[in-house]
N, C-alpha and C positions, 0 to 999 in steps of 0.2 A: 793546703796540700791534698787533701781527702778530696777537695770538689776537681782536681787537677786530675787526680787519681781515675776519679767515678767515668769518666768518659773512653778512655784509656781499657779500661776492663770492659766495659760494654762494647765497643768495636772489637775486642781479643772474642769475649761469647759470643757474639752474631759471626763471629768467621767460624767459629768450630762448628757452626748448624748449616747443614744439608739446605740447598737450593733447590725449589722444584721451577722448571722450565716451562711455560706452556708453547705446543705448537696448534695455531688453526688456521689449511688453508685458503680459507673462506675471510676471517675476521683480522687474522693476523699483520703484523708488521713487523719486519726485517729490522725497521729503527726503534722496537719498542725495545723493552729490557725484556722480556720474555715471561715476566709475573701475570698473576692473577689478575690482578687489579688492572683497571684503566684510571686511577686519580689523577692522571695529566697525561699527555699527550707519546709522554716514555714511553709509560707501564704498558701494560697487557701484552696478549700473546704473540711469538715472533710468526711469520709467515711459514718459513721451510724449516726440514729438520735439520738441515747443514748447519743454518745461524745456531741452535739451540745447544747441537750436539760439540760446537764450536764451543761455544759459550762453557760448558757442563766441567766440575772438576770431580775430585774421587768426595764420592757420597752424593751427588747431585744425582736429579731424577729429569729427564724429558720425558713431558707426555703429551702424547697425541692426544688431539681433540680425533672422537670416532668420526674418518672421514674418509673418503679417497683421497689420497695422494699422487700425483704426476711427479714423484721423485723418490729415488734410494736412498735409503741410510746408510752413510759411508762411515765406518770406523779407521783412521789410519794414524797407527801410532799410538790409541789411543791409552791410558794408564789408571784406572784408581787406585786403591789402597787398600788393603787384608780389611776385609769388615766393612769398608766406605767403597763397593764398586761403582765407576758409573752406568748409569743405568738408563736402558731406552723402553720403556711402558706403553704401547699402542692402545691401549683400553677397546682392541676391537680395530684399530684399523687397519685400510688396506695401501699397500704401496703398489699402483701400480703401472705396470713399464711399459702398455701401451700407448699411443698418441692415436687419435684419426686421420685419414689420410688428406691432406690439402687439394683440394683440386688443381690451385692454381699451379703446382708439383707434376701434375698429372697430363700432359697434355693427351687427347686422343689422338692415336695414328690410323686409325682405319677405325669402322661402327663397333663401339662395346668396347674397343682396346685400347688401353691407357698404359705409358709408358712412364716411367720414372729412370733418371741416369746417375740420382747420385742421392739417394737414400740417406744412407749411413755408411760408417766406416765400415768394409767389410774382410771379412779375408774366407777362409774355409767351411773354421771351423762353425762361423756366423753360419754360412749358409745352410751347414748341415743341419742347424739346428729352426731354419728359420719357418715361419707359419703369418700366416694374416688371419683378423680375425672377422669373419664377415657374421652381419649382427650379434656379434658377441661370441659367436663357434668359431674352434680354431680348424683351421684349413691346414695341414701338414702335406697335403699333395700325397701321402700312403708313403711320406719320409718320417724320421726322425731319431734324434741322437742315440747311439749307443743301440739302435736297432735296425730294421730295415729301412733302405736309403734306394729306390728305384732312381733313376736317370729322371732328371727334371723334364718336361714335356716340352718340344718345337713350339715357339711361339703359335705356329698352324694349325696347330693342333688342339690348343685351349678350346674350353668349352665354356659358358657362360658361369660363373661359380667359381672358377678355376685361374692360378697364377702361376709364371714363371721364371726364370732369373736367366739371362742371356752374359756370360762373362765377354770383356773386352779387353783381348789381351794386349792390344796396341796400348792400352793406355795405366799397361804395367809397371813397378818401380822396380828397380833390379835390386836385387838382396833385401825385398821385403816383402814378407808376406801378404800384404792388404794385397787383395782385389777390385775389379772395376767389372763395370756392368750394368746391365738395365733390367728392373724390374718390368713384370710385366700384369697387370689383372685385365681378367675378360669379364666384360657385364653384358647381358641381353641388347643390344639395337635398340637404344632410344631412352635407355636407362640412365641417366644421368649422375656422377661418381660421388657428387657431393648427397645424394638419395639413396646409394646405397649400402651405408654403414659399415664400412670396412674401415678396420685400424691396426697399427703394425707395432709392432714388437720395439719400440726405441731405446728401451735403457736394458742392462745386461743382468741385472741383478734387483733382489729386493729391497735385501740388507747383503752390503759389503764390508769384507774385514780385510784387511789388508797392513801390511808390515808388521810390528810389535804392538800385540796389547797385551796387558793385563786386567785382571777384575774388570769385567763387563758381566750386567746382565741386561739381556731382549728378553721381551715378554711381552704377551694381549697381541700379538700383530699378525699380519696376513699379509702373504708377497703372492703378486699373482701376474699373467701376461708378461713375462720379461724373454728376451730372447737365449738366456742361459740363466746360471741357479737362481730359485727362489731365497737362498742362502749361500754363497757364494766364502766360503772363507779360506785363507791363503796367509801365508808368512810363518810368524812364530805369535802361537798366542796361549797364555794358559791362565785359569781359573775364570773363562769364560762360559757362562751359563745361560740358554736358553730356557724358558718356559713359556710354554700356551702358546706357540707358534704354528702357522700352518702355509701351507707351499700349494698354490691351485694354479694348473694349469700353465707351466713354465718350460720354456724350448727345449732346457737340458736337466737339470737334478732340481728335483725340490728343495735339499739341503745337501753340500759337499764340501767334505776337509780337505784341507792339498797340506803340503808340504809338512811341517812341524809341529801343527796344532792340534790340542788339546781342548777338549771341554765336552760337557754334558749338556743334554735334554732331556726337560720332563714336561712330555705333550708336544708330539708331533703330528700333524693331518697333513700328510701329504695326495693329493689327489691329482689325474689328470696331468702329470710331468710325462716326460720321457724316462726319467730316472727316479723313485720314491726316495733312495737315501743311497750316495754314490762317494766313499771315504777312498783317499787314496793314500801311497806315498808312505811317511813314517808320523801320518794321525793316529791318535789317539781317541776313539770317542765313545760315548755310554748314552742310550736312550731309553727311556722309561714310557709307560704310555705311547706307543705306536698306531695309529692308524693309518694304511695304505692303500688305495683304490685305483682303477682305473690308470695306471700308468703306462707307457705307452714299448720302451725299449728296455727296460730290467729293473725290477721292482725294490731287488737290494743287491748290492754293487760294493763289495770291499776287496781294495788291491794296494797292495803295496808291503811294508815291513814292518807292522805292528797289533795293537789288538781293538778290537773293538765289541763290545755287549749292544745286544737291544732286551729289553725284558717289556713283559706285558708287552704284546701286540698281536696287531690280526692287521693280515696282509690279503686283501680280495685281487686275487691274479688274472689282469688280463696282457700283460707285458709279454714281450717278446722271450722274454726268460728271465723268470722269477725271483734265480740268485746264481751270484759268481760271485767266486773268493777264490782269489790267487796270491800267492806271494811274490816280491821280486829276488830273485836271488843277489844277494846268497839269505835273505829275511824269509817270514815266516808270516803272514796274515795270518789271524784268526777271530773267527767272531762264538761268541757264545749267544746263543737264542737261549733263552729263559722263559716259559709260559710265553709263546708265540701260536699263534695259527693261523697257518696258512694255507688259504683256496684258492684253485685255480677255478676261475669265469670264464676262461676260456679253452677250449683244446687241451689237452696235454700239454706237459712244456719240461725240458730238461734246468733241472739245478745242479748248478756245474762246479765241484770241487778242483780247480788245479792244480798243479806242483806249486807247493808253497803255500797250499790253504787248510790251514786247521779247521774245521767245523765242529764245534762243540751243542749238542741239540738236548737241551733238559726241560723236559717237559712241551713236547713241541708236538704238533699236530699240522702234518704237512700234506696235503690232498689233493691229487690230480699232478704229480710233480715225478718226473723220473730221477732220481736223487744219482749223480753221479760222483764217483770219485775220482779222477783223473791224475795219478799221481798224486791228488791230496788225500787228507787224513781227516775221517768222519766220526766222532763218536758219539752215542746214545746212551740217552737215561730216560726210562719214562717217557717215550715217544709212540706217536704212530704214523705210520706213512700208509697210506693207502688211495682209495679212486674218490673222485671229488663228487658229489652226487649230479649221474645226470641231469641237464636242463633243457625241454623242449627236445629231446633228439638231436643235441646240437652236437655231442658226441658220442655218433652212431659206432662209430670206427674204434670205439673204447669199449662197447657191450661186450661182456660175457669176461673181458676181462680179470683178474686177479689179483690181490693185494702182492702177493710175491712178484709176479712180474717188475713191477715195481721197484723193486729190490735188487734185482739182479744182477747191475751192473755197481752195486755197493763197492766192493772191491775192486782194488786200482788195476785201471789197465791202460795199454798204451795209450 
């Protein structure tokens, strides 16, 4: 009975223990089981994270091997258990959502100009956000999300360096949004496309959440080139937690809540987005550890009907406008900055409080920013607001200046 017994309780203990997943996609395979080991032809690591993250139940771990990626992390649906999350571990890697351009995609229509008629799926929003990235810089055409958006340029007009998107509206669907149309890049006369290192934006996200989750953690990873968020999260999700994650150079928001989600971050680097951290809706979110650079159309971005903290952060401001918080009516945004500082690197720039935005500022250091209150609600503890230190003469137009200046439009006005 006892030797009938003994097997019976050793399957029961191996189920109560945490699986770890490997991903590499270099060595990997899709039919392996995803372990450590290679002892036969099963074992070792699976190829993509879809198989692994597939695979993963509540307490299991997927880890990236430190590599690039040519694919997203898609969460949907996904569930652990109080104590047992599942968990996505990048150890450092990057997920990223450009491809190179195919020639054979490409044909030339005239010397230097190549056309493409069917990309990707596109609709608007795609375009507003869209960029190429020629040897590795992205090219935004002086567009981009949630900031200034110039008319795209006459195909006549490109210059070598330079792209544009021609819509076709004959080849519209009625009651739906996608669009049609032909890309367009311009290269020097004799330049050849496949020599000259341009890649485009194909996948929309780093990491996506989408539907019901519960107990997830991401952590160790980097989302970078996608044509919308480097974190991308949507539906209803709670007791999902980020750490050591970081969003580089991404068409629309580094990291962004939509509808009903909940969760934390501790360690964010967002750099080079359109948007550093862009919460909307009725999210709930908390960040710890903030680093912001270099972004392109608003640096922090919360709207909708709930609240959200950043603590510990520093935000270097070159964005179109540094912060907006609004509420929807009949709700209430609010965010508390806790030991925050923020500089503007570029010009002056309005932070714009709206109807419906609480601004809670404790211990915040905000320089170079004309702090507005627009019908919203701003208060201070331990703050200072003042002019960001001149650089280079670059804001002449600010000398002689005043910290009260500054200030002056504290109070709500129409």
């Amino acid at each position: 009975m006892l030797r009938s017994f003994l097997p019976a309780l050793l399957a029961f203990t191996t189920a109560l223990h945490a699986t770890d997943y490997y991903v590499d996609p270099v060595s990997g395979d899709d039919h392996a089981n995803g372990f450590a080991t290679k002892a036969d032809g099963t074992n070792g690591p699976v190829k993509t994270i879809a198989r692994a993250v597939k695979a993963a139940l509540p307490g299991d771990t997927v880890h990236l091997a430190t590599a690039v990626y040519k694919e997203s992390a898609v969460f949907h649906n996904r569930t652990g258990e109080p104590g047992k999350p599942i968990t996505l571990d990048g150890h450092g890697a990057t997920l990223d959502g450009s491809d190179a351009l195919n020639p054979a995609d490409w044909p030339e229509v005239s010397p230097g100009l190549f056309r493409n008629d069917n990309l990707l799926r596109l609709d608007d929003a795609v375009l507003q956000r869209w960029f190429f990235l020629w040897d590795g810089k992205m090219n935004h055409m002086g567009r981009t999300s949630k900031g200034l958006r110039p008319d795209l340029k006459k195909v006549e007009e490109l210059q070598p360096g330079e792209w544009t998107f021609v819509k076709d509206d004959a080849r519209s669907v009625p009651k739906s949004a996608q669009i049609f149309g032909s890309f367009y890049v311009k290269l020097p006369p004799g330049q050849e496309l496949a020599d000259a290192h341009i890649a485009a934006p194909m996948r929309s996200a780093g990491i996506q959440i989408s539907g019901t989750n519960h107990w997830i953690t991401i952590r160790n990873v980097n989302a970078t080139h996608v044509y919308n968020d480097g974190y991308n999260i949507h539906g209803s999700c709670r007791d999902v937690v980020f750490e050591h994650i970081g969003a580089f150079e991404c068409g629309d928001d580094g990291i962004s809540a939509h509808d009903d989600c909940r969760y934390v971050v501790d360690g964010l680097v967002s750099i080079g987005n359109s948007t550093g951290i862009a919460d909307t809706v009725d999210s709930v979110t908390e960040y710890d550890h903030v680093f912001i650079k270099d972004c392109l159309g608003v640096d922090l971005l919360f709207v909708g009907t709930n609240r959200h903290v950043i603590r510990n952060g520093i935000v270097l401001s070159h964005a179109h406008t540094p912060l907006s918080l609004s509420g929807t009516d009949p709700g209430t945004c609010s965010l508390l900055l806790d030991n925050v500082f923020i500089r503007r690197e570029a010009e002056p720039a309005e932070a714009r409080v709206s109807k419906g935005g609480a601004l809670d500022l404790q211990h915040v250091t905000l320089l170079g920013c004309h702090l507005v209150a627009a019908d919203g609600k701003v208060t201070m503890d331990d703050t200072v607001i003042g002019l960001a230190p001149e650089k280079n003469g670059l804001w002449g137009a600010a000398r002689g200046a005043k910290a009260p200046a500054l200030l002056k439009e504290l109070t709500p006005h129409p």
